[in-house]
PADO-531290 format. One line per 4 residues: their letters; for each residue x, y, z of C-alpha. Coordinates in Angstrom, 3 decimals, padded with zeros to 6 digits. Layout:
A = X:Y:Z  ... $
This chain:
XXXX = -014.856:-017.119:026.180  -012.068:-015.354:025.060  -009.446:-017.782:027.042  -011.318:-020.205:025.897 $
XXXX = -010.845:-019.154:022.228  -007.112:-018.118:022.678  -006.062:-021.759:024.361  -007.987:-022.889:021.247 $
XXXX = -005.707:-021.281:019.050  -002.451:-022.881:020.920  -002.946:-026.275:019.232  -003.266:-024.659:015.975 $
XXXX = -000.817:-027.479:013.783  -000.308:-028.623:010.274  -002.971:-030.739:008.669  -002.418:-030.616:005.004 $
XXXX = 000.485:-030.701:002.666  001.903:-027.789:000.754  000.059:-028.880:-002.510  -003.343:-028.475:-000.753 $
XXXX = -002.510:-024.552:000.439  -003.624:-024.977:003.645  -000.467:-024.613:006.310  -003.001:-024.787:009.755 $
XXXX = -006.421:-025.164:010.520  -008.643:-025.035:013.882  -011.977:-025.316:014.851  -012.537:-022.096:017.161 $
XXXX = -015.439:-019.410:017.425  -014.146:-016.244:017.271  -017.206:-013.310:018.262  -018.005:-009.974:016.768 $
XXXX = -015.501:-006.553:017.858  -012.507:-008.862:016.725  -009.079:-007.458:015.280  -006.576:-010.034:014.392 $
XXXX = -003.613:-008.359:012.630  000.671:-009.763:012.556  003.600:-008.603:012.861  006.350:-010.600:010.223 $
XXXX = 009.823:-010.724:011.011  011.612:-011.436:007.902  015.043:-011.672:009.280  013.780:-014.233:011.658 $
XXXX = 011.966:-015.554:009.703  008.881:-015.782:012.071  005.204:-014.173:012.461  003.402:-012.757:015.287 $
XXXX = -000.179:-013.012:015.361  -002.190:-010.609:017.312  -005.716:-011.371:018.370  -007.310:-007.979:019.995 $
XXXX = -011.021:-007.089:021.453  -012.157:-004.236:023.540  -010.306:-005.778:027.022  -006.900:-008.035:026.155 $
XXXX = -004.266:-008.578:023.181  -002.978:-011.897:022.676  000.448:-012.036:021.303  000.784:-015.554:019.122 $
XXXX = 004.269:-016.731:018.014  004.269:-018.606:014.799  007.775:-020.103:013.605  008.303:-019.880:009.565 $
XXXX = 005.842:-023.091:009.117  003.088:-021.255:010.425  003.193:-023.465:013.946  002.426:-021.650:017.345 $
XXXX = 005.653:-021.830:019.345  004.381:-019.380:022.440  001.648:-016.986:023.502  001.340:-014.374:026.146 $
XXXX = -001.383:-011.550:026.831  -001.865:-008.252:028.250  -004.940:-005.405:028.870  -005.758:-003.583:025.982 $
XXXX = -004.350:000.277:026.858  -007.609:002.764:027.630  -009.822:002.539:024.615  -011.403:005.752:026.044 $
XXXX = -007.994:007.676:025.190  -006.120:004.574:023.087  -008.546:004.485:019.864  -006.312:002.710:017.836 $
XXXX = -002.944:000.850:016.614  -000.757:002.611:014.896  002.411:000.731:013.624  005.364:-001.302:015.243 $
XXXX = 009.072:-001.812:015.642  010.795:-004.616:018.081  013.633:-004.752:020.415  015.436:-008.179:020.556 $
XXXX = 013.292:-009.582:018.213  010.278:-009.310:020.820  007.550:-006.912:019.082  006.548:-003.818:020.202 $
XXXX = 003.171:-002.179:019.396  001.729:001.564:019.234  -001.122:002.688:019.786  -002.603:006.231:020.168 $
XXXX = -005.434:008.734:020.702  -007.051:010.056:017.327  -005.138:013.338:017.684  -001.579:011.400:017.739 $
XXXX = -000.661:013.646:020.921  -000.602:010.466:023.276  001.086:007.645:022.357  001.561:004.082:024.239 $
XXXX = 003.797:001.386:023.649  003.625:-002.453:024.080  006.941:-004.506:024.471  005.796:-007.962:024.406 $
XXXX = 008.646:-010.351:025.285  006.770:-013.694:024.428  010.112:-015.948:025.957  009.830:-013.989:029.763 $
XXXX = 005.951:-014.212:029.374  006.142:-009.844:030.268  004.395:-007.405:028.636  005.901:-003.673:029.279 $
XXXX = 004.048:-000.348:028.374  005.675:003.129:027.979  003.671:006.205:027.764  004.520:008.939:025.488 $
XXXX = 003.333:012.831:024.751  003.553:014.388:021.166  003.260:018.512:020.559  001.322:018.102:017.487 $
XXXX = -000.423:021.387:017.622  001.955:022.740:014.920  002.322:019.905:012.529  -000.209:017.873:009.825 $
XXXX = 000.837:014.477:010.429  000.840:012.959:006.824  002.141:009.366:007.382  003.375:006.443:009.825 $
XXXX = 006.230:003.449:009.323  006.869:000.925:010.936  010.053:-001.037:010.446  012.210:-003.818:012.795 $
XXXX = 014.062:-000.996:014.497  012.469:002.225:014.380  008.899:003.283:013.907  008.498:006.814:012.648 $
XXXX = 005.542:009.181:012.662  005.934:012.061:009.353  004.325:015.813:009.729  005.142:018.754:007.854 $
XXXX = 005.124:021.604:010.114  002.219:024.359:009.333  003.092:027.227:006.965  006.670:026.180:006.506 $
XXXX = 009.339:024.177:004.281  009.653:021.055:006.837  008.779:017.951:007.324  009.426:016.619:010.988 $
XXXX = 010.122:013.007:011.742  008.913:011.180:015.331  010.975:008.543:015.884  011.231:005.619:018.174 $
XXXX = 013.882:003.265:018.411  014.200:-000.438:019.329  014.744:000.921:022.661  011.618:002.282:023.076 $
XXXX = 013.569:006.041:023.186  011.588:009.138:021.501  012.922:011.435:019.375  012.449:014.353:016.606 $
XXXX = 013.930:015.774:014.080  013.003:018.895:011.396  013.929:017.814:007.825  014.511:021.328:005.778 $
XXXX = 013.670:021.644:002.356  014.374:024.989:001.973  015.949:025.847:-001.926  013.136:023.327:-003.449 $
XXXX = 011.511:023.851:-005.978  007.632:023.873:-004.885  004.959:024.812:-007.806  001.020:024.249:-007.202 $
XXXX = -000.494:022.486:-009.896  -001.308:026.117:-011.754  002.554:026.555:-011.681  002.351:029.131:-008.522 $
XXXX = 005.042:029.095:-006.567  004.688:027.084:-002.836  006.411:025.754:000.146  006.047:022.144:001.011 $
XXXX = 003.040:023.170:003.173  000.973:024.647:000.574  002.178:021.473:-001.732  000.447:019.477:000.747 $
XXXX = -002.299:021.641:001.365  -004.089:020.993:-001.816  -007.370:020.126:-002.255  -007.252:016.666:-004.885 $
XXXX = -010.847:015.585:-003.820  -012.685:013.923:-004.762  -009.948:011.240:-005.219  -007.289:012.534:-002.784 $
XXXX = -007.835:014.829:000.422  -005.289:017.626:001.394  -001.995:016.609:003.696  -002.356:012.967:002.969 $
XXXX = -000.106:010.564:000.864  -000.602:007.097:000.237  002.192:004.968:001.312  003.084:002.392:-001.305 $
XXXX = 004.977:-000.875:-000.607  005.881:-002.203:-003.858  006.572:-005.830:-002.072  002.881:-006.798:-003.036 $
XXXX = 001.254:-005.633:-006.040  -000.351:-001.941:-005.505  -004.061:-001.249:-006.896  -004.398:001.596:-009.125 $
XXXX = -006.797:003.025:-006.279  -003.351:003.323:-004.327  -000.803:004.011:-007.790  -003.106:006.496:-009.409 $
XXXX = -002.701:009.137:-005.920  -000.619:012.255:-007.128  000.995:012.262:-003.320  002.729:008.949:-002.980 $
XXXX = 006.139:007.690:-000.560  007.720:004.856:-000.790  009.442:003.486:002.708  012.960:001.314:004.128 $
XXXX = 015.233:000.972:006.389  016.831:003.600:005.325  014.787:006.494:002.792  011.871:007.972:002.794 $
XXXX = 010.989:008.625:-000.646  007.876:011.270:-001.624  006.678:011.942:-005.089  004.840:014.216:-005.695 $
XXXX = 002.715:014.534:-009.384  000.469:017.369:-008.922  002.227:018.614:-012.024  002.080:016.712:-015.591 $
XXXX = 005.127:017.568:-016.863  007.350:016.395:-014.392  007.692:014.350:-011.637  009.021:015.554:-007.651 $
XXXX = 010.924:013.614:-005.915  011.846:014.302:-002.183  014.341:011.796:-000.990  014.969:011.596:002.897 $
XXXX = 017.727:009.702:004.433  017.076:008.110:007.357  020.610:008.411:008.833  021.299:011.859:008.104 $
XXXX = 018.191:013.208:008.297  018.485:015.344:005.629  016.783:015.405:002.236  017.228:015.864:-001.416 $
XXXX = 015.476:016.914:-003.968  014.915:015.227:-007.888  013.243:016.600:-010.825  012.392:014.013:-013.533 $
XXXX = 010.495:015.302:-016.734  007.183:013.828:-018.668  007.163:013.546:-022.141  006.061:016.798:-024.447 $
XXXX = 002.476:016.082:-025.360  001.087:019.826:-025.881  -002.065:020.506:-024.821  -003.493:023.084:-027.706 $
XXXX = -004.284:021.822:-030.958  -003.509:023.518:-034.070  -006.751:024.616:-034.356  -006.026:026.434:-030.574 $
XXXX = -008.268:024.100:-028.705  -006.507:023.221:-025.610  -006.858:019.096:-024.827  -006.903:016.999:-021.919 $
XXXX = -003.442:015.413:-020.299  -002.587:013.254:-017.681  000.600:011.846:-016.034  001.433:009.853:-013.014 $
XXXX = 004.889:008.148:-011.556  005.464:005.065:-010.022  009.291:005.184:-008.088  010.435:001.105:-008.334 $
XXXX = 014.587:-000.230:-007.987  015.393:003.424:-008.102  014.258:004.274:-010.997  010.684:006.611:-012.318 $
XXXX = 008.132:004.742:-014.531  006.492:006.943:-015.927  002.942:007.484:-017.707  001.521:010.506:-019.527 $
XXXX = -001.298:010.424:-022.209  -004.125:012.766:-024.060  -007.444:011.189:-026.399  -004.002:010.951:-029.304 $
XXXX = -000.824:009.856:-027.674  -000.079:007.634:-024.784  003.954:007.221:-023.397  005.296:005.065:-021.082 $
XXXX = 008.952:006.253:-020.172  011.325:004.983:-017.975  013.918:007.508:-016.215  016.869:007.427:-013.562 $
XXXX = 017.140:010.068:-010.277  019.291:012.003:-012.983  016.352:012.418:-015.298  018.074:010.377:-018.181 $
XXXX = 015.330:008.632:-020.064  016.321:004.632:-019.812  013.353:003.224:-022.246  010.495:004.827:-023.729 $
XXXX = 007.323:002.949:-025.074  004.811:005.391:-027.522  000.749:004.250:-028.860  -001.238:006.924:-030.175 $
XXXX = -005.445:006.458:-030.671  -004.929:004.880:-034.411  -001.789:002.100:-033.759  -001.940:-000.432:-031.090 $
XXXX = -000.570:-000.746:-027.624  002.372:-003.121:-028.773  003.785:-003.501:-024.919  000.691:-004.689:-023.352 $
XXXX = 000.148:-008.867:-022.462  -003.235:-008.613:-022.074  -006.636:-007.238:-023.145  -007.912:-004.191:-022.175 $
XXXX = -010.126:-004.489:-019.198  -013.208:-002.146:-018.115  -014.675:-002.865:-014.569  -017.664:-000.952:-013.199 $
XXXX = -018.968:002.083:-015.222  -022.642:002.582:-016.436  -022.326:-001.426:-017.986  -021.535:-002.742:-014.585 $
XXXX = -019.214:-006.381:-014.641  -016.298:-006.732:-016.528  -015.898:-006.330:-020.474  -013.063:-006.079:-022.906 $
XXXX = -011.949:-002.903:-024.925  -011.108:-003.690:-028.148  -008.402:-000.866:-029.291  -006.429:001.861:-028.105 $
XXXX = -008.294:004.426:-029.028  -010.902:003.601:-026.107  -008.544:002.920:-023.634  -006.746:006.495:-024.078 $
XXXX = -010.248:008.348:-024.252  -011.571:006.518:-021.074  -008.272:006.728:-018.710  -007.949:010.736:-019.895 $
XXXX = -011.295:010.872:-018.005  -010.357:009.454:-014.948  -007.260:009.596:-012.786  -004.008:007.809:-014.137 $
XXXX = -001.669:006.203:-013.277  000.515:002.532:-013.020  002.493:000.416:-011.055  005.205:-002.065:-010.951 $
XXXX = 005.516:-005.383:-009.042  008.545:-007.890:-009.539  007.990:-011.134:-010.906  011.143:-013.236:-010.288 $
XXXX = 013.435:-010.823:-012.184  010.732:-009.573:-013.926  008.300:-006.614:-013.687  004.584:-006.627:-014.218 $
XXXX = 003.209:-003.165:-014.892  -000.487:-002.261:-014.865  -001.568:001.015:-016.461  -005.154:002.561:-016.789 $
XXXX = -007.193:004.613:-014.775  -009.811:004.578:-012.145  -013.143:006.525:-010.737  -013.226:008.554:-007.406 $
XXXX = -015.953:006.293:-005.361  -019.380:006.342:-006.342  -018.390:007.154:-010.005  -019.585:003.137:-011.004 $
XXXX = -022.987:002.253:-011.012  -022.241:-001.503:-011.449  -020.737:-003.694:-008.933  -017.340:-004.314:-009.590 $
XXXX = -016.265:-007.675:-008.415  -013.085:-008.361:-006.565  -009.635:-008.534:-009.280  -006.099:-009.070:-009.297 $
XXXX = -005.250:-006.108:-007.001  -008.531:-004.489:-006.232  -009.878:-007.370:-003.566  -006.540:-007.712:-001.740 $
XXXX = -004.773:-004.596:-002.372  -005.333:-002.608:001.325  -005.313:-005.582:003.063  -001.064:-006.186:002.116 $
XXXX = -000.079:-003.046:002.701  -002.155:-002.916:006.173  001.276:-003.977:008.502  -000.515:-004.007:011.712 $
XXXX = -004.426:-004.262:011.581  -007.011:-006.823:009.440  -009.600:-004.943:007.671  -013.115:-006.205:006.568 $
XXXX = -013.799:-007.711:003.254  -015.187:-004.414:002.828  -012.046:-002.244:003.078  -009.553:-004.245:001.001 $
XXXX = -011.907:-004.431:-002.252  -009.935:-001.041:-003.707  -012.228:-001.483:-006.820  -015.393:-001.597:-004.905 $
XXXX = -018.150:000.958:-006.615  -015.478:002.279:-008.907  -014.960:002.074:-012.543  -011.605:001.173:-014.098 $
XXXX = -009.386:000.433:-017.132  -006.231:-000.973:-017.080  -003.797:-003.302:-019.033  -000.902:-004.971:-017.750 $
XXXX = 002.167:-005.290:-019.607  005.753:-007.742:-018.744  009.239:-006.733:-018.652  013.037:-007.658:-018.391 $
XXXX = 015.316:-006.261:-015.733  016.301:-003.943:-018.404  012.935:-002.724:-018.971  012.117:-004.532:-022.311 $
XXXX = 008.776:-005.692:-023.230  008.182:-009.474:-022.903  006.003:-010.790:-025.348  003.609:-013.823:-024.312 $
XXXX = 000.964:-014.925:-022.001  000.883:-013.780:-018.191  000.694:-016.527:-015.689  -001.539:-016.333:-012.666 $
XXXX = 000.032:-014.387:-009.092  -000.420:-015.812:-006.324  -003.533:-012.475:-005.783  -005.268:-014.316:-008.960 $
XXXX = -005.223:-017.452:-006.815  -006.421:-015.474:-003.356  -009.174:-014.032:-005.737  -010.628:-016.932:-007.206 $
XXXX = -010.435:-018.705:-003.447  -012.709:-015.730:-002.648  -014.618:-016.129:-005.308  -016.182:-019.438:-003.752 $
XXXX = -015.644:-018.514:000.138  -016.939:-015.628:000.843  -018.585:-015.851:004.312  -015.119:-015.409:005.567 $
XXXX = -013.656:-012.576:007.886  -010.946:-011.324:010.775  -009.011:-011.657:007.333  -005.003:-011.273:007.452 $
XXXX = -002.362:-011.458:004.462  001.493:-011.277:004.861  004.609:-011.932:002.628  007.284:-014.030:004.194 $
XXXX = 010.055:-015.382:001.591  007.905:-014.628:-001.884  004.967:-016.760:-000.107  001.973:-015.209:000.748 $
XXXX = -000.036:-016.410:003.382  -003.937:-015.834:003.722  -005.563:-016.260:006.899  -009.210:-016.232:007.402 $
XXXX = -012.213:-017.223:009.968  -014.879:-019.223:008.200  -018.001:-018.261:009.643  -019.448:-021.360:008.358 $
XXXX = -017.456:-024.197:010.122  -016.140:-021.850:012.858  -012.800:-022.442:011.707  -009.495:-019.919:011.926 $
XXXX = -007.239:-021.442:008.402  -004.016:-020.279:007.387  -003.376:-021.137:003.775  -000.399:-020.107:001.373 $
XXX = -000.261:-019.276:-002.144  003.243:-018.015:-004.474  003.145:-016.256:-008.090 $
């Protein structure tokens, strides 16, 4: 069945124009204990579709049109000791995958050179014993896996070229400044080490690519690192008055270290009653948005690495959020649905009780910026339904592997509040009406299909593309959609 299905999927072609979103279409039937994940190469301007059970991986080459141009397949590695994929890099343009065992300590590679029809593995073991592993990247020429070694001030990078060579190096932070969030002094271990839960589990951080729009699931973390080609940029907001910044470059391997402040909002009253406040960064064209608000006062500050303040919006409880292009949204919470907020008062007393924080995502040479606050899971006892960036949000950032409809709703049984707010290159506030993104458009699509999955969603040249099985007409359709 499953050649069947894959020569299916080799006469995949165009059927409808651009107007009607839908790039290819064919009928197949695709069966359950299915991954279908890509692999975009935006240099080449290509896409390489991977279709993966519990036996083979077929490798799909699509040209920039979305048309097949080649296939080839190869075993799955051991599922007994190869549990799962774990990012990618290429060599010569051919893409190679990882995949490892769920303690990281054996790794396998998967060179796939589509034009010579060969597939060639290479078998790797990692001393992990050591080490937390906190995040993986995957890039066209190196993929990297990032640890911080136990009880010390170093991170350690994995890295594996286009060659398919191993390395490691230690990245030392010694002379940082490390503070727990009761202002004890740390190392980068202990920084890691702590316990954020319910919303945010010790050693992890939530990789953010600001490419797609992030959910405030993903912005509001208070462990976040932003990835390219060349930095490796951690923030770390554990701390409400200022931001950490731990910037690694990827050439040197060395790292430096940046200290941006939050606005003064003090936490005792005059009275002597100390008050709730929250902050959170977002790190976007190298500079620090940042948020930081009680029940009174809200600020929304803009800063460079040198901690010089750029632009800074204020709104306290009694005077309206001037900066904001739309209305004040509630999802979830004990009234289930969505409903509007009606001043600024309500949004600053809801978002102090849950966790903070915003994010940025270009619009031509704009920026959109979302700010609110969401629930830990479980915290909403409506059903929230799929949004802007809560249905799709996982499912962009998720390079190498298709999740269920499931995993990319980031709002599912969570309340939130949030407003969104438009601004120049130069960070000033542009008044007027937000048009749909191209996620509005994915949203409302799923809003009348929804017995769809072995979902994918990639960004090739400020198009996204949406690809989905229709359980219905046993049909695999790629459709695109642009801001």
């Amino acid at each position: 069945m499953l050649k069947k299905i894959l020569y299916s999927c080799l006469f995949l072609s165009s059927l409808n124009s651009f107007s009607q979103e839908i790039v290819n279409s064919v009928p197949i039937e695709l069966k359950k204990n299915r991954d279908i994940f890509q692999v975009v190469n935006n240099e080449k301007k290509d896409v390489t579709l991977f279709i993966s059970d519990k036996i083979k991986v077929k490798a799909i080459h699509l040209d920039q049109n979305m048309k097949i141009v080649d296939s080839i397949s190869a075993t799955r590695p051991d599922t007994k000791t190869y549990d799962m994929m774990i990012g990618y890099n290429s060599s010569n343009n051919n893409p190679r995958l990882f995949w490892a065992s769920n303690d990281y300590e054996k790794v396998i590679a998967q060179l796939y050179n589509i034009s010579s029809q060969k597939v060639t593995t290479q078998e790797y073991s990692l001393a992990l014993k050591e080490e937390k592993l906190l995040q993986k990247f995957s890039d066209t020429d190196k993929f990297y896996l990032l640890s911080v070694i136990k009880k010390s001030n170093s991170l350690k990078l994995h890295i594996f070229d286009k060659n398919g060579v191993y390395s490691s190096r230690v990245i030392s932070l010694d002379g940082f400044h490390f503070f727990k969030s009761d202002y004890t002094k740390s190392d980068i271990y202990g920084i890691l080490g702590q316990n954020l839960l319910p919303f945010e589990a010790p050693f992890t951080i939530k990789n953010i690519n600001v490419d797609n729009p992030t959910s405030l699931t993903d912005a509001a973390r208070k462990r976040k690192c932003y990835f390219n080609s060349k930095t490796i940029v951690i923030t770390l907001d554990t701390n409400s008055d200022y931001t950490q910044a731990i910037i690694i470059d990827l050439d040197k391997f060395s790292a430096t270290e940046r200290i941006v402040r939050s606005p003064g909002i003090s936490n005792v009253t005059t009275s002597g009653y100390k008050i709730a406040v929250t902050s959170n960064s977002f790190y976007f064209d190298n500079k620090f948005y940042i948020l930081k608000s009680s029940e009174d006062q809200f600020f929304f500050t803009v800063k460079d690495l040198e901690d010089n303040t750029l632009k800074e919006f204020t709104a306290t409880s009694n005077t309206p959020i001037d900066f904001k292009n739309s209305e004040i949204y509630q999802e979830g919470g004990d009234f289930g649905g969505k409903r509007t907020l009606t001043n600024s008062s309500q949004f600053l007393r809801k978002i102090i009780n849950l966790n903070a924080g915003l994010s940025c995502y270009h619009i031509g040479e704009n920026t959109l910026i979302t700010f609110g606050g969401i629930s830990s899971v479980g915290q909403s006892t409506g059903q929230v339904t799929a949004n802007q960036f809560g249905l799709i949000g996982a499912l962009v950032g998720a390079a190498f592997f298709s999740p269920t409809m499931d995993n990319f709703n980031a709002y599912a049984n969570r309340k939130v509040v949030k407003i969104e707010g438009l601004f120049d290159n130069q960070d000033n506030h542009i008044k007027g009406d937000l048009k749909p993104l191209a996620f509005d458009k994915i949203r409302t699509f799923f809003d009348e299909y929804k017995d769809v999955s072995s979902q994918i969603l990639f960004n090739m040249d400020a198009v996204y593309y949406l690809g989905y099985y229709d359980n219905k007409t046993k049909e695999y359709t790629i459709r695109k959609f642009v801001d």
